[in-house]
C-alpha positions as CSV (number, residue, x, y, z in Angstrom):
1,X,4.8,17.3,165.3
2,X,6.9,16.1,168.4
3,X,9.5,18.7,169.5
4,X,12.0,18.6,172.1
5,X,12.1,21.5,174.8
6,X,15.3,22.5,175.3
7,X,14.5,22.5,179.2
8,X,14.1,18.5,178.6
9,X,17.2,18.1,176.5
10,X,19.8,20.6,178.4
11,X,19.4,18.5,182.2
12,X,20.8,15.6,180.6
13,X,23.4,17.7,178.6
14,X,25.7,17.2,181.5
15,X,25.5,13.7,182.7
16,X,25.5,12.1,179.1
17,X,28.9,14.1,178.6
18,X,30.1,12.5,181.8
19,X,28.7,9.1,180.6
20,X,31.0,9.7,177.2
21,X,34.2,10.9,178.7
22,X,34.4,8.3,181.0
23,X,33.8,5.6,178.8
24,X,36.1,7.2,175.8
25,X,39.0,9.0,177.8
26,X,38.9,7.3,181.3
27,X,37.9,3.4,181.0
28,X,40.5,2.8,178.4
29,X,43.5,3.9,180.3
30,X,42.1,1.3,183.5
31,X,41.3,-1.6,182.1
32,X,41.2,-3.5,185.3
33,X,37.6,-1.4,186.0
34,X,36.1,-3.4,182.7
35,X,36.8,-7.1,184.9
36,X,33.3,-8.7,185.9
37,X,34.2,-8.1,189.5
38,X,33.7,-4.2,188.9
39,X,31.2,-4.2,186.2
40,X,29.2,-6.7,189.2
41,X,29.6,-3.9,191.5
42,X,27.9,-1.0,189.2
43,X,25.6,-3.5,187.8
44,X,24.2,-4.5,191.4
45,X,24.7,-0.9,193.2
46,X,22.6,0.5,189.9
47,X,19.2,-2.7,190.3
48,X,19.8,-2.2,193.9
49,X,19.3,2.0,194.0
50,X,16.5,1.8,191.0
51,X,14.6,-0.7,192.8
52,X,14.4,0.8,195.6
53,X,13.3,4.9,194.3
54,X,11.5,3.3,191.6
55,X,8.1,2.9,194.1
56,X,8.2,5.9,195.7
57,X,8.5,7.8,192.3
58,X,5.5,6.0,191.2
59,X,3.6,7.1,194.0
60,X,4.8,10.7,193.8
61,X,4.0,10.6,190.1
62,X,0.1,9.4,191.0
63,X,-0.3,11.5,193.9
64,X,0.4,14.6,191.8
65,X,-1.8,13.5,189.4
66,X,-4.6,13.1,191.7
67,X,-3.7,16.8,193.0
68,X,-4.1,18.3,189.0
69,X,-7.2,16.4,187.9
70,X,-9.4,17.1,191.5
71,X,-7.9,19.8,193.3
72,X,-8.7,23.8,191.4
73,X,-6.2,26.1,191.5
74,X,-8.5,28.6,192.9
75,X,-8.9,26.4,196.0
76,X,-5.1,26.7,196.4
77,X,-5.0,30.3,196.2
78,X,-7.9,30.8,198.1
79,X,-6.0,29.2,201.1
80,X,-3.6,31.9,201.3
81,X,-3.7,34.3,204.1
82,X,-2.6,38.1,204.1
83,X,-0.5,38.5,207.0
84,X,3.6,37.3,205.9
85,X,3.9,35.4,208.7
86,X,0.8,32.9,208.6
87,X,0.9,33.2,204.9
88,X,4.4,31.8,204.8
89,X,3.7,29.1,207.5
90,X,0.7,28.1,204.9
91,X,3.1,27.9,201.8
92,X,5.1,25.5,203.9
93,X,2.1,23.9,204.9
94,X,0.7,23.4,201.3
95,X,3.7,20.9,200.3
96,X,2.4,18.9,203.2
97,X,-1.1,18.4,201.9
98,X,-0.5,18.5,198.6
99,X,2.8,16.5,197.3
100,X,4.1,17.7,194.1
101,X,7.4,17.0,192.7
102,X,9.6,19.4,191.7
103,X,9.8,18.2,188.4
104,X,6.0,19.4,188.3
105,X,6.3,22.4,190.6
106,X,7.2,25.1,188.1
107,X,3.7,25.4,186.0
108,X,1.8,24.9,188.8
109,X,3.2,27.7,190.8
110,X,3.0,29.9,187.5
111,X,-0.9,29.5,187.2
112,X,-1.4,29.9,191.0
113,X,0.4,33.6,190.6
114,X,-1.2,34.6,187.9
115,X,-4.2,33.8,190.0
116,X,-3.0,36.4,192.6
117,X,-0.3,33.9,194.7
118,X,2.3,36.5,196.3
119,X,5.6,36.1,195.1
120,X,6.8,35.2,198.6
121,X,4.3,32.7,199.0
122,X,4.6,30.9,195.7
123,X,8.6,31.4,196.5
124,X,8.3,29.1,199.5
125,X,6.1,26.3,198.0
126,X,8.1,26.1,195.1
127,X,11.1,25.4,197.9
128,X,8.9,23.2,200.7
129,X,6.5,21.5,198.5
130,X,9.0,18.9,196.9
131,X,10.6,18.4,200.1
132,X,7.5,18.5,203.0
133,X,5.6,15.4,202.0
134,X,4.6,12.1,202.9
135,X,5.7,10.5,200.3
136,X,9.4,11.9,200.4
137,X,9.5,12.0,203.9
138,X,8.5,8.2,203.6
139,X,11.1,7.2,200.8
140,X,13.9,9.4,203.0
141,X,13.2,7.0,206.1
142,X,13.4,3.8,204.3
143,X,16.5,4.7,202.6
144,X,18.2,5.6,206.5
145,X,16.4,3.3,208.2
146,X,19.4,3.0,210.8
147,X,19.8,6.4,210.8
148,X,16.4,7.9,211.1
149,X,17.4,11.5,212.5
150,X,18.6,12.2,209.1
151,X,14.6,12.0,208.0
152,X,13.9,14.4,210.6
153,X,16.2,16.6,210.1
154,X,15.7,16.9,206.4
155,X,12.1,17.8,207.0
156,X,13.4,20.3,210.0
157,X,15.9,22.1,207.4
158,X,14.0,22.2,204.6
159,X,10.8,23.8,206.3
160,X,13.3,26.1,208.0
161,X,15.4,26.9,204.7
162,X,11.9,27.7,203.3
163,X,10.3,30.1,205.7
164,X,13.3,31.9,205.8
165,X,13.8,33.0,202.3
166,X,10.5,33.5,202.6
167,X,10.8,36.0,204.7
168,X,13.7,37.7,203.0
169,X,12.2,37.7,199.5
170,X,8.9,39.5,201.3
171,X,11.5,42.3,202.8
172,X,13.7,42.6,200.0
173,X,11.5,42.3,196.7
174,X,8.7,44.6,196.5
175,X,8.4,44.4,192.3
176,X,7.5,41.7,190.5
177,X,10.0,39.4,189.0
178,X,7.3,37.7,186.6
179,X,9.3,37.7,183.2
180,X,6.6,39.6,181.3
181,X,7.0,37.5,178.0
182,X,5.2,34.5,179.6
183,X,1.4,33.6,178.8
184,X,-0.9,33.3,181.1
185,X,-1.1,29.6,181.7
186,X,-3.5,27.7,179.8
187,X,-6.0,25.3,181.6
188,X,-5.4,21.3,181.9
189,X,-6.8,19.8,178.8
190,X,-10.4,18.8,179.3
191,X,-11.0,15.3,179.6
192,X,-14.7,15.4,180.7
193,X,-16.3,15.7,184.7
194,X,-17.3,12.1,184.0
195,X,-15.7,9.6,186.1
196,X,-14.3,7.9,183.0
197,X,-12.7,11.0,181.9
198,X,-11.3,11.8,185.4
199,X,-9.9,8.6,185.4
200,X,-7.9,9.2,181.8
201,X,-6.7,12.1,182.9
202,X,-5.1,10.6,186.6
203,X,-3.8,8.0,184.0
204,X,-2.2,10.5,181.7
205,X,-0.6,12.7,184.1
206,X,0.8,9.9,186.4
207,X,2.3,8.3,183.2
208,X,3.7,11.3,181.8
209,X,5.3,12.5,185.0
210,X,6.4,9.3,186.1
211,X,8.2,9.2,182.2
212,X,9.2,12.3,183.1
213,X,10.8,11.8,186.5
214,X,12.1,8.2,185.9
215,X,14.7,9.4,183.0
216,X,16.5,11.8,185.8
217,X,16.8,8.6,188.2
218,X,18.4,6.3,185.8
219,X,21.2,8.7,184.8
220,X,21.4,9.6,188.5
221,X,21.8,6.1,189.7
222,X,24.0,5.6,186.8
223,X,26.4,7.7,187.9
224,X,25.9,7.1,191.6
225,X,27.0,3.4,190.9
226,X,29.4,4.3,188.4
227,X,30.8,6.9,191.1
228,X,30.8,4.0,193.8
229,X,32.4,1.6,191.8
230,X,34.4,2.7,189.6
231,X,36.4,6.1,191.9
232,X,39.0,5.0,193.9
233,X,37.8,4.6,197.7
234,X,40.6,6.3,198.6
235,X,39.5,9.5,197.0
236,X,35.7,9.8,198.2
237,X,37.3,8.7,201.5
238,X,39.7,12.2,201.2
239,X,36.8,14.7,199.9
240,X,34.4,12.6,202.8
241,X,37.2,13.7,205.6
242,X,37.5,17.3,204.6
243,X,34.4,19.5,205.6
244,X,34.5,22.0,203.5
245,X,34.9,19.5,200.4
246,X,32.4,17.2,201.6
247,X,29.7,19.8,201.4
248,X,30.7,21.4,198.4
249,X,31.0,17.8,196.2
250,X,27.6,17.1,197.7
251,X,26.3,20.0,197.0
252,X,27.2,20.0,193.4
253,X,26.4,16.7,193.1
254,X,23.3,16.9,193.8
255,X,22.9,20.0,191.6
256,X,24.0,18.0,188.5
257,X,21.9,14.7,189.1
258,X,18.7,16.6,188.9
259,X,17.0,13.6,190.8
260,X,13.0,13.5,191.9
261,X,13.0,14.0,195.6
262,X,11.4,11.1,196.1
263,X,14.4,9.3,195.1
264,X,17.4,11.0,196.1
265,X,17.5,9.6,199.5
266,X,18.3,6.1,198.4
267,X,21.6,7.9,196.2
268,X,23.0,9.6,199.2
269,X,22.2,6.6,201.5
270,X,24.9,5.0,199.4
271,X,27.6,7.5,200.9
272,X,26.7,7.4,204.2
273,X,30.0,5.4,205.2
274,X,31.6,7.6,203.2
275,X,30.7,11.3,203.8
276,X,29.0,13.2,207.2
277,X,25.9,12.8,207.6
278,X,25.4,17.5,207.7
279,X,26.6,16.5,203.5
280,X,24.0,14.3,202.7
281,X,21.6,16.9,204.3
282,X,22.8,19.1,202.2
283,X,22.5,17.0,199.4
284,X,19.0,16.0,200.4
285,X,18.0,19.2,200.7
286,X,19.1,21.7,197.8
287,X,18.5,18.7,195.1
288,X,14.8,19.4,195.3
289,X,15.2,23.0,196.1
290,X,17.8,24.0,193.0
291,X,19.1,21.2,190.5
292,X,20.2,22.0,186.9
293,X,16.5,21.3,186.0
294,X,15.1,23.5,188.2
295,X,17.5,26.4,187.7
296,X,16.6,26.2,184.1
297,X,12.6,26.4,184.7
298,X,13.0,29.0,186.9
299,X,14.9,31.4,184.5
300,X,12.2,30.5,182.2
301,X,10.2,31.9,185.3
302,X,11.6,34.9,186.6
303,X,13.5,37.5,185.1
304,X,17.7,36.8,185.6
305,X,18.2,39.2,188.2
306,X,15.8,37.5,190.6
307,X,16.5,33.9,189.7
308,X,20.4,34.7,190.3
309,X,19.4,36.1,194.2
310,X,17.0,33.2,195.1
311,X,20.2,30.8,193.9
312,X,22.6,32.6,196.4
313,X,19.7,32.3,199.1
314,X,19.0,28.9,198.0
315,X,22.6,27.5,198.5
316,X,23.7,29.5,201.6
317,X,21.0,29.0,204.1
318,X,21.3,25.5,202.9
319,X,25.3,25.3,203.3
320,X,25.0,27.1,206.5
321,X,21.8,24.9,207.8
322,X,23.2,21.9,207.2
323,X,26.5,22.3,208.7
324,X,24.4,24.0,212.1
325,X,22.6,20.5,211.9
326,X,25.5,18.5,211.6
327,X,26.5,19.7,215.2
328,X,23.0,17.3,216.0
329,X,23.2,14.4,213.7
């Protein structure tokens, strides 16, 4: 029998009761926002951002795939060096050779520490891997292509972001956080060593993943277009030209969207006239690293205490990197 995780249901919790108010509350009292000339706006801003993600989340989706069906776990883990220092550099590393989305992240990370990952460790890929990869890295400079340095600096900030609560978590937590309750993860389910059954499985995961994924972009570019079109210009223009509110609406933005990281380049590309550039790193940034999602999956995770601290290190060294690298940008 088919039964909806709440983890699946409350993400979408928040932009559907956006979706309603606005159309039962809002639209009615501004009718002029119903004439074609708006409804062309969100129609075209909403084709144009889908379009455009839609690729790169396909290829996100396929390359993860490929990562569960022929790389073991045990080859991951194996990987890992003692020291902190190299071992962190490696867990930074490890999104760079093997793309995963966030969306994925979670129960992969929870086999590799139950296969002996340190918590530091599996702390900084769960923040780098969605974030340092080709693929992102790709879809980030085709959605900037005039503005490149915002590519570079995303990958800059978010490998820095990373390594540094790495480093803090190693200090500061010397017990477990590992919410006891949780099983030990079971294996992927066998499909066979035959090449046929590899090839199911690649087939399966990229589908499910890319199902997965895809519902988070529509209701993100549905409310990025409806936010374009339909919000007076005159207010982004005021949150865009004060700092501290430009950061903050991004940040939370970005939070509620819940986008795939391979897609949520192409939504803050669309504010780039709008708000400064250090808000859209933001955005870029602590999307992949702590979304509504996310911040679910890892309470699920890690006991309450634990999940609560890497949230405040999570959105600090992120508010405070991004402004630093706004003096650059």
């Amino acid at each position: 029998m088919f039964i909806l995780s709440p983890f699946k249901i409350l993400p979408l919790l928040f932009p559907a009761v956006f979706l309603i108010i606005l159309g039962m509350v809002w639209l009615p009292e501004h009718p002029e926002l119903l004439n074609n000339a708006y409804m062309d706006t969100f129609k075209t801003s909403f084709i144009g951002i889908l379009l455009e993600a839609m690729p790169f989340v396909l290829l996100g989706a396929l390359l993860s795939s490929l990562l569960r069906v022929f790389v073991p776990d045990e080859t991951i883990s194996r990987w890992i060096p003692r020291h902190p220092v190299p071992a962190i550099l490696a867990g930074c590393m490890l999104g760079i050779i093997f793309p995963v989305c966030e969306c994925g992240m979670i129960p992969l990370v929870r086999r590799l520490m139950h296969k002996g990952m340190p918590l530091y460790v599996a702390v900084v890929f769960i923040l780098s891997g969605p974030v340092l990869n080709p693929v992102v890295y790709g879809a980030t400079l085709t959605a900037f292509r005039s503005h490149p340095g915002l590519a570079y600096a995303r990958m800059g900030l978010a490998f820095a972001v990373a390594a540094l609560i790495g480093f803090i978590i190693y200090a500061t937590v010397k017990k477990t956080p590992l919410r006891l309750s949780i099983p030990r993860e079971s294996l992927e389910p066998h499909h066979g060593n035959t090449p046929g059954g590899r090839l199911v499985a690649i087939f399966v995961h990229t589908s499910d993943e890319f199902f997965e994924m895809g519902k988070y972009l529509i209701i993100g570019c549905l409310l990025t277009a409806g936010i374009q079109s339909f919000m007076d210009h005159g207010s982004l223009a005021a949150i865009g030209g004060q700092p501290l509110g430009s950061y903050l609406f991004m940040m939370g933005l970005a939070f509620v969207l819940s986008l795939c990281s391979t897609s949520d380049a192409f939504v803050a590309s669309t504010f780039l006239h709008t708000f400064p550039s250090g808000s859209l790193l933001a955005f870029m940034v602590l999307g992949p690293m702590l979304d509504l999602k996310n911040s679910l999956m890892l309470l699920s995770l890690f006991k309450t205490k634990f999940a609560l601290y890497l949230f405040f290190l999570i959105f600090s060294t992120v508010f405070i990197g991004s402004v630093l690298a706004s003096m650059w940008l």
